[in-house]
C-alpha positions in Angstrom: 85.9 -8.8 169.3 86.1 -11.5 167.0 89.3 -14.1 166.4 89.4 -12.2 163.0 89.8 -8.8 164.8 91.9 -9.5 167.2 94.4 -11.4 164.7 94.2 -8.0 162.4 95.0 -5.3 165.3 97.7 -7.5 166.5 99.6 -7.4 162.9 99.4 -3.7 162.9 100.6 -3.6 165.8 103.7 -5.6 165.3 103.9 -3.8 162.2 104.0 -0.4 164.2 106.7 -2.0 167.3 108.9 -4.4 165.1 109.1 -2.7 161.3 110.5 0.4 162.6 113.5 -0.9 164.6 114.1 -2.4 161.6 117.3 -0.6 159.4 115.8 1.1 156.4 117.3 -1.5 154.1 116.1 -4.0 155.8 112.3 -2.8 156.0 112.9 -1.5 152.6 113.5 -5.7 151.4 111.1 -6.8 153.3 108.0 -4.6 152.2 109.3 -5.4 148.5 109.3 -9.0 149.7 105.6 -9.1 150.7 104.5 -7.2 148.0 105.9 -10.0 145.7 104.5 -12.8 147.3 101.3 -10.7 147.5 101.3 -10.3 143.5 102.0 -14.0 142.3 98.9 -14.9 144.6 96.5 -12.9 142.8 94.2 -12.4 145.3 91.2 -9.9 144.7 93.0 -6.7 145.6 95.7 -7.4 143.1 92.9 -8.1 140.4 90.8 -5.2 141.4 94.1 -3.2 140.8 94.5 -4.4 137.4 91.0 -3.4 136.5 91.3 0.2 137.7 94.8 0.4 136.2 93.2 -0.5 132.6 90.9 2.5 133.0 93.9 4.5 134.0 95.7 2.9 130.6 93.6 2.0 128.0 95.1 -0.3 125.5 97.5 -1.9 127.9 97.5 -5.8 127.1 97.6 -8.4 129.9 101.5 -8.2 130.0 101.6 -4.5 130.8 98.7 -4.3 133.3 100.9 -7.3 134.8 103.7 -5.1 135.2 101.9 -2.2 136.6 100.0 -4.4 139.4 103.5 -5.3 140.7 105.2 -2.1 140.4 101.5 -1.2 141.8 102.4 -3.9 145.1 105.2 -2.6 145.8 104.6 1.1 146.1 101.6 0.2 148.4 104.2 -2.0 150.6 106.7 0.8 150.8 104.1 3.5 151.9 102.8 0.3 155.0 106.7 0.4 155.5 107.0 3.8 155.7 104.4 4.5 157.8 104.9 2.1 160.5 108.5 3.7 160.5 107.9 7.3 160.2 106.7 7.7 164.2 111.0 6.6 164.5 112.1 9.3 161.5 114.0 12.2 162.8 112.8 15.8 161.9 115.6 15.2 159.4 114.7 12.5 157.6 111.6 13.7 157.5 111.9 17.0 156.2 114.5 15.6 153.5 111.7 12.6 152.5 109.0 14.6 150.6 109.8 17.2 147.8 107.0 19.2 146.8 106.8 21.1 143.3 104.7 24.1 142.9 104.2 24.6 147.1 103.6 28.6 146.9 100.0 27.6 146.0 100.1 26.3 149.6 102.3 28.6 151.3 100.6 31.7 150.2 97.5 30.5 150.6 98.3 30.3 154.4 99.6 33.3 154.3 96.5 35.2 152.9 94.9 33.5 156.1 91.8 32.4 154.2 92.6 28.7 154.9 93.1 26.0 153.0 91.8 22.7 151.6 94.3 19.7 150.8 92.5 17.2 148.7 94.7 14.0 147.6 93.9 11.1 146.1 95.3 7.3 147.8 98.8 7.7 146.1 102.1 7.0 147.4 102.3 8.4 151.2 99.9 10.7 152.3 101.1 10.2 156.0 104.7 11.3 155.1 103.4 14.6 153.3 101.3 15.3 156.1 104.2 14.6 158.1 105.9 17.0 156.4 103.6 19.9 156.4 103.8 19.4 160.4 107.5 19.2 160.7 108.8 21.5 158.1 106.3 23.9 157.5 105.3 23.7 160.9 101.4 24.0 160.0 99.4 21.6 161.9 96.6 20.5 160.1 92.7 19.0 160.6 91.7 15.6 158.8 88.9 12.8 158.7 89.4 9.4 159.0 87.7 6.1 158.1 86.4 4.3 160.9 88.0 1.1 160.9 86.7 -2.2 162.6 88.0 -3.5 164.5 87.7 -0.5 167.0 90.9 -1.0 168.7 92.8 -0.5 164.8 90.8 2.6 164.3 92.3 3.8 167.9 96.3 3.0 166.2 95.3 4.9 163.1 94.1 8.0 165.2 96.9 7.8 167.9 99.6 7.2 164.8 98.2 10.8 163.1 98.0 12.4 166.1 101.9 11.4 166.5 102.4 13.0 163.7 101.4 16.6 164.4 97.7 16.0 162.4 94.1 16.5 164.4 92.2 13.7 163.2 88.0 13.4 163.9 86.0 10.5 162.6 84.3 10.7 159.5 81.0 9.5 161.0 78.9 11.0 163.3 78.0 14.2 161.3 80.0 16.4 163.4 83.4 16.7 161.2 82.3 18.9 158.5 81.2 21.6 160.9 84.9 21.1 163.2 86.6 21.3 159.5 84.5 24.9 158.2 85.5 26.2 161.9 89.4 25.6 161.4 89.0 26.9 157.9 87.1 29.9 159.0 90.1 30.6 161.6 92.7 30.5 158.5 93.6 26.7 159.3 94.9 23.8 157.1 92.6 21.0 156.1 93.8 17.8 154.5 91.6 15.0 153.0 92.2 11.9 151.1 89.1 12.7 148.6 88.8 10.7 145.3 86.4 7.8 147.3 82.9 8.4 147.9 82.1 7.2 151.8 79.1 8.5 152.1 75.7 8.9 150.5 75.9 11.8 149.2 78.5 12.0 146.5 79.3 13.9 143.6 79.2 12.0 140.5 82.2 12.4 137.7 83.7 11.2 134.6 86.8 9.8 135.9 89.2 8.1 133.2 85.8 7.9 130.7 83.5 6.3 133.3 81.5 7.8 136.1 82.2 7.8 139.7 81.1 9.3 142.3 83.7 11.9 145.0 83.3 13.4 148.1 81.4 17.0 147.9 83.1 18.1 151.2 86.4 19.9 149.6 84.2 21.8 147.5 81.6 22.9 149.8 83.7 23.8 152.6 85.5 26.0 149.9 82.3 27.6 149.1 81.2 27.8 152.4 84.8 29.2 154.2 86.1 31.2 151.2 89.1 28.2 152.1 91.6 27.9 148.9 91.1 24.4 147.6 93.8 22.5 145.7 94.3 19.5 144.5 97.7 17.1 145.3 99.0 14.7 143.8 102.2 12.4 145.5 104.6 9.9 143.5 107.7 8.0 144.1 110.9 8.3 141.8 112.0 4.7 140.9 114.4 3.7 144.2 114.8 7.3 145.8 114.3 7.3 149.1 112.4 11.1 148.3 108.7 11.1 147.4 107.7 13.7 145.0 104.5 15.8 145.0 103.0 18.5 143.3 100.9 21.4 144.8 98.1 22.0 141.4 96.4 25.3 141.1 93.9 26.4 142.8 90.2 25.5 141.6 88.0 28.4 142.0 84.1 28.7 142.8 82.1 29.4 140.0 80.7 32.8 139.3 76.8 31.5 138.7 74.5 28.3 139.2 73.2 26.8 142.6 75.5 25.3 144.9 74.6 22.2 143.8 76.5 22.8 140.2 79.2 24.7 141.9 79.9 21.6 143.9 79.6 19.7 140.7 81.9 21.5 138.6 84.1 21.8 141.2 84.6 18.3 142.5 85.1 17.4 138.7 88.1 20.0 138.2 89.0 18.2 140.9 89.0 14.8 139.6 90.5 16.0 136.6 93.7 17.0 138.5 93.7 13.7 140.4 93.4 11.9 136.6 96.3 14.1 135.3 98.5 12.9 138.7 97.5 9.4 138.5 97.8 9.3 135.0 101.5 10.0 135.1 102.2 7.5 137.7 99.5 5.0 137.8 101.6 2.3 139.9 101.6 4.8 143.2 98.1 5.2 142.8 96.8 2.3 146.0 93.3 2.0 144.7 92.6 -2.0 145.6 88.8 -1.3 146.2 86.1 -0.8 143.4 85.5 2.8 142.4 83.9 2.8 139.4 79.8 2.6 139.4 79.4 0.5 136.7 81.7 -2.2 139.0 79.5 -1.4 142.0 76.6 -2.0 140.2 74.2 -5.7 141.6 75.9 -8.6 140.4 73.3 -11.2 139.1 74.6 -14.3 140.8 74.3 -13.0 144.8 71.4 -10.2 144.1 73.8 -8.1 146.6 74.0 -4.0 145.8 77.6 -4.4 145.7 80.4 -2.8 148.0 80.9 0.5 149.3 84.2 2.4 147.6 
């Protein structure tokens, strides 16, 4: 493991033993605190957040975008807060942190026993709705994560979700989709974080005007499960310690084409829901990576085919 590495799994880690014996005011300070200093630095995250907040508001001047980067900061600080706290959260506070509009679409789609497919995008805290869904629904669910380098971080993230009530399998290897179709198939709960192509084989969309490329898993484990797949979208409210969410409807399988263009209309009804979320509250929306193709496109000056989403 390189110095690097090492210096990176240590942070989390006193992130994960130190932040949560922290009082919530405290952590709360702190988090806005970092994500301040983060801002006035400017580093590349920050700018990469400005540019995929102008797609999300066109016309916003330099002032504006600005603004939005920093409320932007600091909603990505408080979800790092909040999750290296949330192992400490009583049932409780748990239960009384996340309020969910429109859940029937979940809850009776669990109760039909056909399964269901969760598909977010990276706003506010994903953990903490998860959470949720464990603790006061008292569903367990399946999901996929990144592998992370170095190895030993990717071990926290795991052991962290697994905390939480959530079964989590890598999202290499080529094994998860078939694990996923079999809880599905058994009436289970699936959650994925599913507006970031990681793999090769994405579905390309008009997102905000622009193309992009998502995931096709949501929409071909729907069409190969019968699974109910809908779209969420998470927010904070200004200073209240609740996040908000909203369950949207459901999006069906087309009656005709190949799957192919059922995955394709599909997967863009579902970026159209994550727009219409994301739209209403760009600055809980944590995307500080490149998304759109046009800026992963080669850049003349290194020759390099740019970075993966």
């Amino acid at each position: 493991m390189s110095a690097r590495d090492r210096l990176t799994d240590a942070l989390y880690g006193l992130g994960w033993s130190a932040v949560r014996k922290l009082p919530e005011p405290v952590a709360v300070r702190l988090g806005r605190g970092i994500a301040d200093l983060a801002w006035r630095r400017r580093g590349k995250g920050v700018r990469r957040l400005e540019s995929n907040y102008a797609r999300v508001v066109p016309g916003a001047g330099p002032e504006r975008l600005a603004e939005l980067s920093r409320a932007g900061m600091r909603s990505y600080l408080r979800y790092w807060m909040e999750s290296f706290r949330l192992p400490a959260w009583s049932e409780e506070r748990i239960k009384g942190g996340f309020d969910p509009k429109d859940l029937h679409h979940l809850t009776d789609g669990l109760a039909s026993g056909r399964g269901v497919i969760l598909a977010l995008p990276h706003m506010a805290n994903w953990d903490l709705a998860g959470a949720w869904v464990t603790t006061e629904l008292r569903t367990p669910f399946t999901t996929v994560a990144e592998r992370l380098k170095p190895e030993t971080l990717y071990d926290r993230f795991v052991a962290y979700r697994e905390g939480l009530g959530m079964e989590v399998l890598p999202h290499s290897g080529g094994t998860a989709f078939g694990t996923l179709a079999r809880r599905l198939r058994d009436g289970g709960l699936v959650c994925l974080v599913a507006e970031r192509d990681l793999s090769a084989s994405g579905v390309e969309v008009r997102f905000f005007g622009e193309a992009t490329r998502m995931p096709a898993g949501p929409a071909l484990l729907a069409q190969q499960t019968g699974a109910l797949l809908l779209p969420v979208t998470l927010w904070y409210e200004d200073d209240s310690p609740v996040m908000q969410g909203r369950v949207h409807p459901p999006i069906e399988v087309p009656e005709t084409g190949d799957r192919p263009q059922k995955t394709s209309v599909m997967t863009q009804a579902l970026a159209d829901a994550f727009a219409t979320g994301i739209a209403d509250h760009p600055e809980d929306w944590h995307m500080l990576q490149r998304l759109w193709l046009k800026d992963l496109q080669p850049r003349p000056a290194d020759g390099a085919a740019g970075e993966r989403p």
